[in-house]
C-alpha positions in Angstrom: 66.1 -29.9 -34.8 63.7 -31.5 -32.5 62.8 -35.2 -32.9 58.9 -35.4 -33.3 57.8 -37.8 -30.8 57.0 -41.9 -32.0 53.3 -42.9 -32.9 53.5 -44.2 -29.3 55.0 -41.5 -27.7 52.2 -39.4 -29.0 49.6 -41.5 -27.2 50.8 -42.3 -23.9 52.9 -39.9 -21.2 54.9 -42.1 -18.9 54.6 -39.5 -15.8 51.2 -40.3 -16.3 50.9 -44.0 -16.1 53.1 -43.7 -13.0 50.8 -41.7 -10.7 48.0 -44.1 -11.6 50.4 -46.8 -11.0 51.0 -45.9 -7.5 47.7 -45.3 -6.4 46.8 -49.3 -7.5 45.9 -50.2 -4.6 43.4 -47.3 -3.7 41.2 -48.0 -6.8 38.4 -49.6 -5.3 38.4 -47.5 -1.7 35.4 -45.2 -2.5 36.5 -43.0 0.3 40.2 -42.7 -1.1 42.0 -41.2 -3.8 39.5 -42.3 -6.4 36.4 -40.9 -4.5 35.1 -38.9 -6.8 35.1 -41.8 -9.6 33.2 -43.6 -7.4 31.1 -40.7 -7.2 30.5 -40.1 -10.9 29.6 -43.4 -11.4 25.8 -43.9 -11.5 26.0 -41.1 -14.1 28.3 -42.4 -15.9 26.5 -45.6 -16.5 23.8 -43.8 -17.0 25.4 -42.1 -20.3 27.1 -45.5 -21.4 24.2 -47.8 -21.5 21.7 -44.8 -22.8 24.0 -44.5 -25.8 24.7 -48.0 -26.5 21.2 -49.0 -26.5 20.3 -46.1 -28.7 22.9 -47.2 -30.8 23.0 -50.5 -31.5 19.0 -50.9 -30.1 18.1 -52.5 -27.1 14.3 -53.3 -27.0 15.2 -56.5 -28.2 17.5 -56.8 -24.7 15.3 -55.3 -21.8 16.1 -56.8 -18.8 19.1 -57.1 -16.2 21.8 -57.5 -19.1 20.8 -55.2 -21.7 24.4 -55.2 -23.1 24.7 -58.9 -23.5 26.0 -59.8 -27.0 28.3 -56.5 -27.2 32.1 -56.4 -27.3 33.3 -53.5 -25.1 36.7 -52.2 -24.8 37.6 -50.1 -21.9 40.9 -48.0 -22.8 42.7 -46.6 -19.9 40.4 -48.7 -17.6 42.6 -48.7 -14.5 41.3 -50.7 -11.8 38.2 -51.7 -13.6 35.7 -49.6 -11.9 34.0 -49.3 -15.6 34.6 -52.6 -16.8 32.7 -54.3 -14.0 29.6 -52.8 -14.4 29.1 -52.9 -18.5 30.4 -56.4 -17.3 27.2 -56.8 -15.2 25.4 -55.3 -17.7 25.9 -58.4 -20.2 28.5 -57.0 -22.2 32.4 -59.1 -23.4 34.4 -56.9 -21.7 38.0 -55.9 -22.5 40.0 -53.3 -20.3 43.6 -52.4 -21.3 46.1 -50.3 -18.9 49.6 -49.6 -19.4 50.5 -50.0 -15.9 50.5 -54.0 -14.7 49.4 -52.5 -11.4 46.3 -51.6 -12.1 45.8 -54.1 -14.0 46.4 -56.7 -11.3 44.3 -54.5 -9.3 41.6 -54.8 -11.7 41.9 -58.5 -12.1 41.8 -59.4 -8.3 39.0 -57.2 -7.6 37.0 -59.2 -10.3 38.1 -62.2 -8.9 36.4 -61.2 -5.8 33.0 -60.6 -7.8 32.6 -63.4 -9.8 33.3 -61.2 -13.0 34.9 -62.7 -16.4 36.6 -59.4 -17.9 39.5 -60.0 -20.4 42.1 -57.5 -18.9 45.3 -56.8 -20.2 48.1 -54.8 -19.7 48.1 -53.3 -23.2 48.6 -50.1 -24.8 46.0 -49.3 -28.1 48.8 -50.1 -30.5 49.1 -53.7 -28.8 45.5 -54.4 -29.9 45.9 -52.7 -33.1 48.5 -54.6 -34.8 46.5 -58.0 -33.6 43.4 -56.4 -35.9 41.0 -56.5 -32.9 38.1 -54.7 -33.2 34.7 -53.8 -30.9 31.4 -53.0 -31.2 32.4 -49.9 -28.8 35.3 -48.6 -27.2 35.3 -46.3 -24.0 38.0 -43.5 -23.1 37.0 -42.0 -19.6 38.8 -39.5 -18.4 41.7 -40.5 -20.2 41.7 -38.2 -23.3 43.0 -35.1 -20.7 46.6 -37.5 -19.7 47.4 -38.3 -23.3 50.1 -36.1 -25.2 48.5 -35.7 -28.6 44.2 -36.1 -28.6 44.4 -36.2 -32.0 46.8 -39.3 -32.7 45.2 -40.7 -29.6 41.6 -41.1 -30.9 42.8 -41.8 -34.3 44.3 -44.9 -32.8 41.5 -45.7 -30.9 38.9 -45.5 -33.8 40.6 -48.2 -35.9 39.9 -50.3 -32.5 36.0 -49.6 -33.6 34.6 -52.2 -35.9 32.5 -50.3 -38.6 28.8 -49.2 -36.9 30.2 -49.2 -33.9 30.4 -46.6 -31.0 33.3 -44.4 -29.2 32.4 -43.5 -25.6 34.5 -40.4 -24.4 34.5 -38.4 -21.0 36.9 -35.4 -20.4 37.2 -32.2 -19.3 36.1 -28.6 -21.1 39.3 -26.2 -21.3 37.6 -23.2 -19.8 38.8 -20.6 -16.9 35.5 -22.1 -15.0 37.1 -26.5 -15.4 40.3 -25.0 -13.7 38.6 -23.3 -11.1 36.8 -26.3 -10.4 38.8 -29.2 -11.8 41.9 -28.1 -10.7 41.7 -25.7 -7.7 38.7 -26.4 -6.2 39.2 -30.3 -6.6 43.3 -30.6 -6.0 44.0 -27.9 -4.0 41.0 -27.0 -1.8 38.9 -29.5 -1.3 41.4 -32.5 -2.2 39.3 -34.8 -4.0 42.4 -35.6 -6.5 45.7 -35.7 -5.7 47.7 -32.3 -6.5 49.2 -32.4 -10.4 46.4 -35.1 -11.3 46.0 -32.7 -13.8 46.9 -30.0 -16.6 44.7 -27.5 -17.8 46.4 -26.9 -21.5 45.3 -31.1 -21.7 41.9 -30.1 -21.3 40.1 -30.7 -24.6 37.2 -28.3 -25.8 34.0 -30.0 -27.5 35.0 -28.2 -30.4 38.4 -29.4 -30.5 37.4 -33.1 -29.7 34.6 -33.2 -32.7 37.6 -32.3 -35.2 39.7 -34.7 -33.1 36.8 -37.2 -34.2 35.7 -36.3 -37.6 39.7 -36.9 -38.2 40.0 -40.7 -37.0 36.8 -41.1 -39.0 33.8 -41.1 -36.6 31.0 -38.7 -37.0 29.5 -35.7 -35.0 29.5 -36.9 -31.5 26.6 -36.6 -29.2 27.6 -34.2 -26.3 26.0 -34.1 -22.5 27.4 -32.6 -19.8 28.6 -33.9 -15.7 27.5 -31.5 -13.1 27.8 -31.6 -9.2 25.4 -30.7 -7.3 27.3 -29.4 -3.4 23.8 -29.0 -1.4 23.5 -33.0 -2.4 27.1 -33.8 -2.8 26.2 -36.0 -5.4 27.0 -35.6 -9.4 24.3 -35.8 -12.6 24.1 -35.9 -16.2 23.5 -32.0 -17.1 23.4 -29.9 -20.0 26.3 -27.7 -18.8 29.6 -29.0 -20.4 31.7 -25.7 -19.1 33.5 -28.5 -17.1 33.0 -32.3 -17.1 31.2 -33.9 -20.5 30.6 -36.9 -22.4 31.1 -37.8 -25.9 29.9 -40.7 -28.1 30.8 -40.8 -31.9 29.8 -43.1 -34.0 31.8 -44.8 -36.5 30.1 -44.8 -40.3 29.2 -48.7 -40.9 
């Protein structure tokens, strides 16, 4: 009989955590291996600071650091190129990677910009049995690497204090994400490195609301991430067929 796999095992695949690893030192290149991260990023923001402020309020905060006064916790946050700007933004920022090198990555780049983010190299269990908890926790594109979604984002909720927010960005499992995602992206026009990833990992909207309603969190909000080739340039959309966003909150 096959062994089922560890609690830990579940949520983290080591093949995984080494591709990231070797690309460290690329993280910050915008014209590298991570391009298309750097790319995504105004829209990404874009959907992190819209939810938090709806969530937790934010006319009380206008300004430069709308955030300020909110514990973040970046799962999966690689070289930091979501930390730093919730960072900027006002918010205590955690970001946790399994692999020291992108941590150090992460570390000496905020070095660089003046930035005080707590990083660790930490897996969610780590945090877990110290009883920390956040106002919100992010998983960008990280819920498509992880072995088991489910016993993933159940893990990850309990790092939500009560009231607070889970901020998720994946990819839809439909015939039209692996055209794009993975052919058009990896093999044609070679935006990702080949085998960055696997279509069966790609979690429906469907799937992740029962994912979420399982680890306790309610019915998330959905919007989608759509590229635009005429402008090369990417932009919160309707249309999650491919790339979307996800925030759940967590009944206070």
């Amino acid at each position: 009989m096959t062994e089922r796999p560890t609690r830990s095992e579940a949520t983290l695949d080591p093949s995984e955590i080494d591709r990231f690893a070797r690309l460290a030192s690329e993280w910050w290149d915008a014209n590298g291996k991570f391009r298309t991260l750097h790319q995504i990023g105004p829209a990404r923001l874009t959907f992190l600071r819209d939810q938090l402020l709806r969530h937790f309020g934010g006319g009380e905060r206008a300004g430069l650091r709308p955030l300020e006064r909110l514990t973040l916790l970046d799962v999966g946050c690689g070289g930091g190129l979501v930390c730093e700007p919730m960072a900027r933004l006002g918010a205590t920022v955690t970001g946790i990677d399994p692999a020291q090198e992108n941590i150090e990555a992460a570390r000496q780049h905020a070095a660089g910009q003046g930035l005080a983010i707590d990083y660790r190299t930490a897996r969610i269990e780590d945090l877990v049995a110290e009883g920390a908890q956040f106002d919100a926790v992010a998983c960008l594109e990280v819920v498509e690497h992880v072995p088991d979604v489910g016993a993933f984002l159940k893990t990850c909720a309990v790092l939500v204090r009560p009231g607070g927010l889970m901020l998720l960005s994946t990819i839809n499992r439909t015939t039209k994400a692996y055209l794009l995602a993975i052919i058009g992206a990896e093999y044609v026009l070679r935006w990702l490195p080949v085998g960055t990833h696997q279509w069966e990992r790609f979690v429906t909207p469907a799937e992740l609301g029962r994912h979420l309603h399982a680890a306790g969190l309610g019915t998330p909000v959905l919007q989608g991430l759509a590229y635009s080739p005429l402008s090369d340039a990417w932009s919160l959309s309707g249309d999650t067929d491919v790339n979307y966003f996800a925030a759940a909150a967590k009944p206070g």
